[in-house]
C-alpha positions, 0 to 999 in steps of 0.5 A: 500500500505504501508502494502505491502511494509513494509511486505517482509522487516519485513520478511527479518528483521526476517529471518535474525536474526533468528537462523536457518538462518545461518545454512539454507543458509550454506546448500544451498551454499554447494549444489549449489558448489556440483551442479555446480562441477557435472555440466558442469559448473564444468570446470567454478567453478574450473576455477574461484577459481584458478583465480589469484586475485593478489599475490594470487588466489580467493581460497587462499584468501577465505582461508586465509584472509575471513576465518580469519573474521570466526576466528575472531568471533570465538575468539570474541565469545570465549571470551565473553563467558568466561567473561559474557556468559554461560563460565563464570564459571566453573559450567557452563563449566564442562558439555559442556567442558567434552563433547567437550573433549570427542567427540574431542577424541574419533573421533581422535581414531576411524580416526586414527585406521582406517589410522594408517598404512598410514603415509600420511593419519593419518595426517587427524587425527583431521578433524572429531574432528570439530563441525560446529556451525552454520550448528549445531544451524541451525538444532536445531533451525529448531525444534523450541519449541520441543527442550529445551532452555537449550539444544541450550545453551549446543550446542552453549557453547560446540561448542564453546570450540570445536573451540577453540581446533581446534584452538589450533590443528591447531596452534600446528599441522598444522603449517609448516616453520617458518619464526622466523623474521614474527612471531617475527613481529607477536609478536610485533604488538600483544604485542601493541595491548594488550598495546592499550587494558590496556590503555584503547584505544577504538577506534575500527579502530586503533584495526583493522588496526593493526590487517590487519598488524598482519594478514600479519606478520602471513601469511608469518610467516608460521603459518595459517594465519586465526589465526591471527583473533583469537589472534585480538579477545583476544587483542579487550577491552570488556569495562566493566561497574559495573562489567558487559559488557557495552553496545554495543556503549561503548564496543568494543568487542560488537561492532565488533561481532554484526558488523561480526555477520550478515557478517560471517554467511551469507557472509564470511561462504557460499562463504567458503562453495561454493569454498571447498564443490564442489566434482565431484562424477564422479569416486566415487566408493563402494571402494572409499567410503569405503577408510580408510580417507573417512570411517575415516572421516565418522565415526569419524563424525557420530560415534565418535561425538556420543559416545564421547559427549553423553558418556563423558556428562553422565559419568559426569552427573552420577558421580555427577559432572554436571546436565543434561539440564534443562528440557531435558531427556536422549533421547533428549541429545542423539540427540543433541550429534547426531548433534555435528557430523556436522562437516561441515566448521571447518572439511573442514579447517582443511582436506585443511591444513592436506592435502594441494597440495594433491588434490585427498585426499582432495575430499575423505575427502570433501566426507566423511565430506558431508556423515557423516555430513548429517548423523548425521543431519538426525539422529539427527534430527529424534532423537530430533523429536521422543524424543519431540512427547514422552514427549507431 
């Protein structure tokens, strides 16, 4: 009886911390917004997320401030990484790092030379240039074994430096009527944090109040206020011991990102994912499909990702300045690179910025982001799965 009891529980425990899981029930969020927007709950769906919660309705505090927990991690893990992870040097940056500035470029030319002529469109331009983490890892992870170890590492570490330059693009690009008073606020109460950080304050708590204050400065600054978790992230102490992290109860940073590490990819990311992948398909047409933003987005997703991780990644392991992964062949990186075209969360965020208020643009981006993301999953996955069968 006891066997009976404790066997689902083991089973949750190790479908929780497995890696594919985050990526699993992300899938399953967006198919049941896709669902319930060609439904006739659709009325119901879109109801509730323009319900006010507040001063602000459901979708904007899903945006706004759960995202922010997203962003926080985002950071959280960006710097771990550059401390004491697979970035904490530059050999171990270069290959990751010229592949993730590859297939952030290349999907920018191919969108912004299909939207060119349109100045409302063009703004869009960055939104094929995101790789979805935890939908990417999740596909990998699916394979198991037939995929190489240092492969995973090489997805996570360039997904990585991929957010970290959304980040920045939407810091520079995305971010309209300053108010100069708020983020002066801003400022003041990141500064004091920083200060809380080299005086060796670990309390966790003073850290996360001050970063709900800084999170208000920041909305009402202008600036996206989901920004204000990345900017939390850097001032929170990765407590070090003999020159390596301490251990989880001393480190602050450890802390808060094992705390976010099951709430972000199994709360915060499905709800994001259920109130912005609901697209009616009701008017979709051949000519909708084949519109400059959706093709835009598709193909900088599908294509883009493609040839500017793979390209980039082999022109830098030809030239001698990075190796290729450990164990894995050409076949195989092509299929990770495949995968990068997963834009799926980071790709959503930045379409709801370029094209805020502008509702109808919005739901081709979503539609072009649903295609070619699930593009470049099965033609990712079916890469990596005939590469593994030819290396057996």
């Amino acid at each position: 009886m006891t066997e009976l009891i404790r066997k689902p529980r083991s089973l949750l425990r190790h479908f929780l911390s497995g890696e594919a899981s985050a990526g699993i029930v992300l899938m399953v969020a967006a198919a049941l917004a896709l669902v319930a927007a060609n439904s006739p709950l659709a009325g119901l769906y879109e109801g509730a997320l323009h319900t006010k919660v507040g001063p602000l309705s459901a979708e904007h505090w899903i945006n706004d401030a759960l995202m922010a927990l997203f962003f926080l991690l985002v950071g959280l893990e960006i710097k771990r990484e550059m401390i004491d992870g697979q970035l904490a040097s530059w050999s171990r940056r270069i290959l990751p790092g010229i592949a993730a500035a590859g297939g952030m470029v290349v999907p920018a030319i191919i969108y912004v030379a299909l939207n060119m002529h349109d100045p409302l469109t063009i703004h869009g331009w960055a939104i094929p240039t995101a790789t979805d983490i935890a939908f990417a890892l999740g596909v990998i992870s699916l394979l198991g074994n037939r995929v190489p170890a240092s492969l995973k590492i090489f997805l996570a570490a360039l997904a990585i430096i991929d957010d970290l330059g959304a980040v920045i693009i939407i810091a520079l690009f995305y971010t309209s009527g300053i108010s100069w008073f708020d983020l002066a606020g801003a400022a003041v109460v990141l500064g004091l944090l920083f200060a809380l950080n080299r005086a060796g304050i670990l309390k966790l708590w003073l850290y996360l109040l001050l970063g709900l204050v800084l999170w208000v400065f920041v909305y009402r600054s202008g600036v996206h206020a989901t920004l204000a978790g990345v900017a939390l992230a850097l001032a929170i102490p990765l407590r070090m011991k003999d020159g390596r992290p301490d251990d989880l109860e001393h480190s602050p940073l450890h802390r808060l990102e094992h705390m976010l590490g099951k709430i972000v990819p199994f709360i915060v990311l499905p709800i994001f994912g259920f109130a912005n992948a609901g697209v009616s398909f009701a008017g979709v047409s051949i000519e909708r499909l084949v519109d400059p933003l959706t093709m835009g987005v598709a193909l900088g997703l599908v294509v883009g990702k493609l040839v500017g991780v793979f390209g980039s990644a082999a022109i830098a392991i030809r030239l001698g300045f990075a190796d290729l992964p450990v164990h894995a062949s050409w076949a195989q990186l092509l299929g990770t690179a495949m995968l990068c075209g997963i834009g799926f969360t980071m790709s959503l965020f930045i379409g709801l910025l370029a094209f805020a208020g502008e509702i109808s643009l919005q739901e081709q981006v979503k539609i072009g982001i649903l295609f070619g993301s699930g593009l470049a999953a099965i033609a990712g996955t079916v890469v990596l799965m005939i590469s593994a069968r030819r290396q057996v």
